[in-house]
Every structure is written in structure tokens, then in C-alpha cells.
MARDOLO-7578 format. One line per field, with one value per residue: x, y, z of N, C-alpha, C, O, CB in turn; residue in one letter; residue number from 1. Coordinates in nm, 3 decimals. Each point is the difference from the previous one (the first is absolute). Glycine has a CB too. Example, Ala and Ser with C-alpha at 12.3 -4.5 7.8 and 13.67 -1.06 7.14 Angstrom:
<pts>
nx: [1.319/0.154] .
ny: [-0.569/0.222] .
nz: [0.780/-0.197] .
cax: [-0.089/0.082] .
cay: [0.119/0.119] .
caz: [0.000/0.006] .
cx: [0.090/-0.077] .
cy: [0.120/0.109] .
cz: [0.000/0.073] .
ox: [0.104/0.051] .
oy: [-0.002/0.111] .
oz: [0.066/0.017] .
cbx: [-0.293/0.067] .
cby: [-0.115/-0.174] .
cbz: [0.059/-0.232] .
aa: [A/S] .
i: [1/2] .
</pts>
This chain:
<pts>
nx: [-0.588/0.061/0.091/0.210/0.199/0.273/0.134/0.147/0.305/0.053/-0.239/-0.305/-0.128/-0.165/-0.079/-0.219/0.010/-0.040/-0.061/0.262/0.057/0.196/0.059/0.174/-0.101/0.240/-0.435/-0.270/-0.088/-0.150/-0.293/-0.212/0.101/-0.123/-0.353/-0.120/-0.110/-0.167/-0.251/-0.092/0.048/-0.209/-0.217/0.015/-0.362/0.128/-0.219/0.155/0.184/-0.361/0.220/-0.304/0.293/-0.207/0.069/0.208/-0.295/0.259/0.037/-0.126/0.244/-0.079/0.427/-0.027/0.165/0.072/-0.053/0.236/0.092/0.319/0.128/0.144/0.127/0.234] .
ny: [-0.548/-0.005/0.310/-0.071/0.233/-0.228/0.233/-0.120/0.084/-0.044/-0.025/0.136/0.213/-0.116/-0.285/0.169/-0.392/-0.108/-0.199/-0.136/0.299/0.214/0.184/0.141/0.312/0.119/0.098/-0.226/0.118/-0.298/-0.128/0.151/0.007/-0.299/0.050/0.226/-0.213/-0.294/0.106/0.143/-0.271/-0.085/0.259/-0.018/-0.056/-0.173/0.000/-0.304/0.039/0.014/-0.219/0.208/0.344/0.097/0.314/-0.193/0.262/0.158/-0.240/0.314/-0.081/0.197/0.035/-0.146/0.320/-0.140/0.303/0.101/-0.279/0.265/-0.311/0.135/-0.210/-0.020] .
nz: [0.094/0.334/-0.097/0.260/-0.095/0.141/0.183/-0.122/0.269/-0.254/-0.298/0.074/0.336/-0.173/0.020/-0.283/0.160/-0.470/0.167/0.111/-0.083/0.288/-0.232/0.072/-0.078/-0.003/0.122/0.039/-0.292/-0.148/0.178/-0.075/-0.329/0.088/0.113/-0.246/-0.271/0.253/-0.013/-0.306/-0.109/0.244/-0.039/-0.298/-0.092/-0.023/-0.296/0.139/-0.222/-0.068/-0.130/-0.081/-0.058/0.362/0.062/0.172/0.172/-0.049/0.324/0.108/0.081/0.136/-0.076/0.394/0.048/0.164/0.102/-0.207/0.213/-0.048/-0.058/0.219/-0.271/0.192] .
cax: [0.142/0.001/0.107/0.029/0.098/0.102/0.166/0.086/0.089/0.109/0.071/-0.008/-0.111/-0.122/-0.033/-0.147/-0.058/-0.128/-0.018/0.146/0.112/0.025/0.064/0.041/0.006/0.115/-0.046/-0.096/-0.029/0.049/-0.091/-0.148/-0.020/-0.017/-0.116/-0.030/-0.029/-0.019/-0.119/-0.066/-0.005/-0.080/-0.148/0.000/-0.071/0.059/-0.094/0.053/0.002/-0.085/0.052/-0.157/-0.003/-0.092/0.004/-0.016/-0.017/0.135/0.021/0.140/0.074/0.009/0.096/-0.014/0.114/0.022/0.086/0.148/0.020/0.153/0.075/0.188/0.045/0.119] .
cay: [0.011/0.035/0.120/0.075/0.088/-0.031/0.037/-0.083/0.068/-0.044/0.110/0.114/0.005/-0.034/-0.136/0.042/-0.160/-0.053/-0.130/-0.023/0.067/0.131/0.106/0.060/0.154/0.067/0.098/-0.022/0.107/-0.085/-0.086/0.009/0.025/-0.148/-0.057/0.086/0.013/-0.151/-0.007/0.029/-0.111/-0.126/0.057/0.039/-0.162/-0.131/-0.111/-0.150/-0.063/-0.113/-0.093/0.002/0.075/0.038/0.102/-0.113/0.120/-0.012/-0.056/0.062/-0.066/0.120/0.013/0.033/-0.002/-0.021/0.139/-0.018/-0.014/0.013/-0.093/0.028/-0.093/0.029] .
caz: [0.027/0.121/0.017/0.098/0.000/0.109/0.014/-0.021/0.014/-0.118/-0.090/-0.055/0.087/-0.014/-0.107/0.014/0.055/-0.040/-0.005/-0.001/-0.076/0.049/-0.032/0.110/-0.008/0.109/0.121/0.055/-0.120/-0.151/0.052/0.011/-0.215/-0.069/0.052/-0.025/-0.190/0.025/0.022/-0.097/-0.142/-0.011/0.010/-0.101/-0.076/-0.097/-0.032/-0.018/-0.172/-0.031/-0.119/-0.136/-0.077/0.079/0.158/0.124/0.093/0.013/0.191/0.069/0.123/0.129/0.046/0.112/0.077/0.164/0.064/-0.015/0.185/0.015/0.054/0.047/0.041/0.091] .
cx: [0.017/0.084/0.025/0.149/0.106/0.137/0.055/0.163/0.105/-0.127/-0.059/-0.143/-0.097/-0.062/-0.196/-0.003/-0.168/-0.003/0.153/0.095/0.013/0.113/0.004/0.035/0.088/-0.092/-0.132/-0.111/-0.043/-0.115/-0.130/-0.033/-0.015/-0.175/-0.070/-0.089/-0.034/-0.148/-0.127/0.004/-0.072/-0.144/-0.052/-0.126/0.046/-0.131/0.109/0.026/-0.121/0.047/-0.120/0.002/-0.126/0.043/-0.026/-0.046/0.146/0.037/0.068/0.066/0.003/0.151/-0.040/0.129/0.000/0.084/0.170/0.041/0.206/0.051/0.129/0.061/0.138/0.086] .
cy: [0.081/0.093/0.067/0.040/-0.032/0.097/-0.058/0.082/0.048/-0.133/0.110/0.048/-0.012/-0.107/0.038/-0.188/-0.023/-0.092/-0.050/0.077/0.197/0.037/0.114/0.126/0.068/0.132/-0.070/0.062/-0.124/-0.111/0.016/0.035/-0.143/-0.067/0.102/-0.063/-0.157/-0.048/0.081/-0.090/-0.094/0.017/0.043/-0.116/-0.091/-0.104/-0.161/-0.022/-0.106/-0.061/-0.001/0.168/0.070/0.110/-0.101/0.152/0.011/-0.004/0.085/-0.034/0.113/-0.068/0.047/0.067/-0.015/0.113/-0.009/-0.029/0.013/-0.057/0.048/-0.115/0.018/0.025] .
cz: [0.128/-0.006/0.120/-0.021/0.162/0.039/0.019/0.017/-0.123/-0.106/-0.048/0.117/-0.026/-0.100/-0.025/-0.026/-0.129/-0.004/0.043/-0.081/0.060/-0.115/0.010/-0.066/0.051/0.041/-0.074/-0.127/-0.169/0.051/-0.026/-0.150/-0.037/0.060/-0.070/-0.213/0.021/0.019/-0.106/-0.125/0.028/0.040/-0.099/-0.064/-0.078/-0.046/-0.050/-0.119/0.007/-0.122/-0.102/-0.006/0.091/0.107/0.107/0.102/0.045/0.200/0.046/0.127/0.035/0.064/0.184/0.075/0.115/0.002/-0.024/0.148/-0.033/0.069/0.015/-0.002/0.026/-0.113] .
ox: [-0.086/0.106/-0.082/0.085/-0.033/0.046/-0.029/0.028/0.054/-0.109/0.060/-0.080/-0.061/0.007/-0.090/0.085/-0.115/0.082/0.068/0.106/-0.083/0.058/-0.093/0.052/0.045/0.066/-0.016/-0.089/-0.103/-0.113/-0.060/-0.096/-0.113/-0.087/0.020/-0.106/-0.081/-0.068/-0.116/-0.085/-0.071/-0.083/-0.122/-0.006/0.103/-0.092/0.110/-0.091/-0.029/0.011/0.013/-0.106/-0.032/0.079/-0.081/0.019/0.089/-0.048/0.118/-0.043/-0.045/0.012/-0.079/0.099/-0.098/0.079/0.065/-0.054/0.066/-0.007/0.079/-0.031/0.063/0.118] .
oy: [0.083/-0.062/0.075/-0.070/0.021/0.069/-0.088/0.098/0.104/-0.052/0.097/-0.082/0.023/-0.011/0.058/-0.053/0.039/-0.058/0.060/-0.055/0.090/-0.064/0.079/0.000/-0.066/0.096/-0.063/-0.063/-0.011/0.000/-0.080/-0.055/-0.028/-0.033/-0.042/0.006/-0.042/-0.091/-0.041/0.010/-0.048/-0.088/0.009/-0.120/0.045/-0.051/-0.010/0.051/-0.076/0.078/-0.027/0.036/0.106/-0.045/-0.093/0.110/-0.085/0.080/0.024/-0.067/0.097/-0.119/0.089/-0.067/0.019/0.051/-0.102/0.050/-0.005/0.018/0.047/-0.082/0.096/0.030] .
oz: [0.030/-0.009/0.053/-0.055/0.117/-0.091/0.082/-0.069/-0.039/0.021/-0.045/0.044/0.104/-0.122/0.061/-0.071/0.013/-0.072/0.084/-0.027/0.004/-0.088/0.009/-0.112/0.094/0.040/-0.104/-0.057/-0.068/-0.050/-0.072/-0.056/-0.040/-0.080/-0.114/-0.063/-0.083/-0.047/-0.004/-0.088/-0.089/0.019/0.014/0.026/-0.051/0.065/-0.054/-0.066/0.092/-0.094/-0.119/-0.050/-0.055/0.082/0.007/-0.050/0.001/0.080/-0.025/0.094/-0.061/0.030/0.032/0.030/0.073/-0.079/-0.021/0.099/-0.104/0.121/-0.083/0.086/-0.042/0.017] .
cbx: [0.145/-0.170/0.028/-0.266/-0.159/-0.131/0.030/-0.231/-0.112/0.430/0.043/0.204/0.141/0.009/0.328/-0.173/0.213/-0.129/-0.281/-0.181/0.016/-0.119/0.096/0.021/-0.226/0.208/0.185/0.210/0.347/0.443/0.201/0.073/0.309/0.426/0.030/0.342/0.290/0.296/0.250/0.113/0.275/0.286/0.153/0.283/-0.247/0.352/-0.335/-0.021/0.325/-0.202/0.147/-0.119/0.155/-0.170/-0.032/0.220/-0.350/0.082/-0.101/-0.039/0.177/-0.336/0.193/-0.276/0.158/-0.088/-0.261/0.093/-0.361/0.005/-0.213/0.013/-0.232/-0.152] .
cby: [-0.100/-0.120/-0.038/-0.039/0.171/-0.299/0.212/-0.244/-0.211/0.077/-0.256/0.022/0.064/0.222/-0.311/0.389/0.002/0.172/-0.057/-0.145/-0.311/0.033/-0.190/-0.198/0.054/-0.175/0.340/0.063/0.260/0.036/0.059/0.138/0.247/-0.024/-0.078/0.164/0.251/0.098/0.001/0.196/0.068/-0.037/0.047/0.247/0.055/0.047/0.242/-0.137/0.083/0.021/-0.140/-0.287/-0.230/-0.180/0.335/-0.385/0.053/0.073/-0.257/0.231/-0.294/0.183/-0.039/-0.109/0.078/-0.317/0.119/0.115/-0.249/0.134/-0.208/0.256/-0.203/-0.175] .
cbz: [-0.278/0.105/-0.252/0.202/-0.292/0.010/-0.034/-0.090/0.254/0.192/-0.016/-0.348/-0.024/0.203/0.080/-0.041/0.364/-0.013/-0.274/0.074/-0.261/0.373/-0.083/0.258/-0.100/-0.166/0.193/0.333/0.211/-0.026/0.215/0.321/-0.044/0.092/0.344/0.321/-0.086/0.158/0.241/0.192/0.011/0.028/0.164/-0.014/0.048/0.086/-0.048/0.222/-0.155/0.204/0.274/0.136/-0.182/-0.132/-0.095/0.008/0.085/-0.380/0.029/-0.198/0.026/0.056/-0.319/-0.051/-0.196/0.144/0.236/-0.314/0.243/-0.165/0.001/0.080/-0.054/0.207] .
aa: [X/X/X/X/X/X/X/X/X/X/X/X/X/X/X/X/X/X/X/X/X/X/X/X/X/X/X/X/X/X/X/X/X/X/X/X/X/X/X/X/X/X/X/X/X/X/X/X/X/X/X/X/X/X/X/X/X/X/X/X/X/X/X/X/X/X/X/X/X/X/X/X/X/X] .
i: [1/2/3/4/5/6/7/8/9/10/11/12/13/14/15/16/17/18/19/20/21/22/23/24/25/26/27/28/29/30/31/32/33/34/35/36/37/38/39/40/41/42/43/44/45/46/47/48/49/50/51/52/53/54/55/56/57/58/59/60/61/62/63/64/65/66/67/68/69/70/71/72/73/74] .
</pts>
């Protein structure tokens, strides 16, 4: 998953961008806490369901962040 932290004039200043789905923050502060636990959950381990009742290994993902950059828009 792709995480980047944006500025935003209106409506709210800070978007956080995953993949296709954002959301929006009113400071920068709130923004980086959410990436923060976002990124600790999908790093977190996980094992797969098995329908036989078997341990599967468990796959890891790795969360990527992208630098924070700052959009002005008119």
C-alpha cells in the first residue's frame, strides 16, 4: 500500500492518500497519528485462514511511505 501525506487548502488541511482512498485531517499532527497506527497494523503479523484447519506461514507486507509534499491549490 502506498501512503502519502498531502496539503490541502479546503476543506480540510491534511489528506492522508492511500492507494485510491483518502482522508482528510484538519492538522498535519492527526494525519501523521493515523499513518503512524496504519502502518503499524499492516505490519503487524497475520496468519491466513485455513478451511483444513492447517498453519499457513504467515506473508509479510510492508507498508511504504512516501515523503510528505505540499499541494497549493488555487
Amino acid at each position: 500500500m502506498n501512503i502519502k501525506i498531502t496539503e490541502k487548502h479546503a476543506p480540510h488541511g491534511w489528506v492522508v492518500h492511500m492507494d485510491d482512498w483518502d482522508v482528510g485531517f484538519m492538522s498535519l499532527k492527526a494525519a501523521q497519528e493515523f499513518v503512524e497506527v496504519l502502518e503499524a497494523r499492516i505490519n503487524a503479523p497475520h496468519e491466513w485462514p485455513n478451511a483444513f484447519a492447517q498453519p499457513l506461514p504467515a506473508r509479510p507486507v510492508t507498508a511504504r511511505r512516501i515523503s510528505a509534499s505540499v499541494e497549493c491549490s488555487p
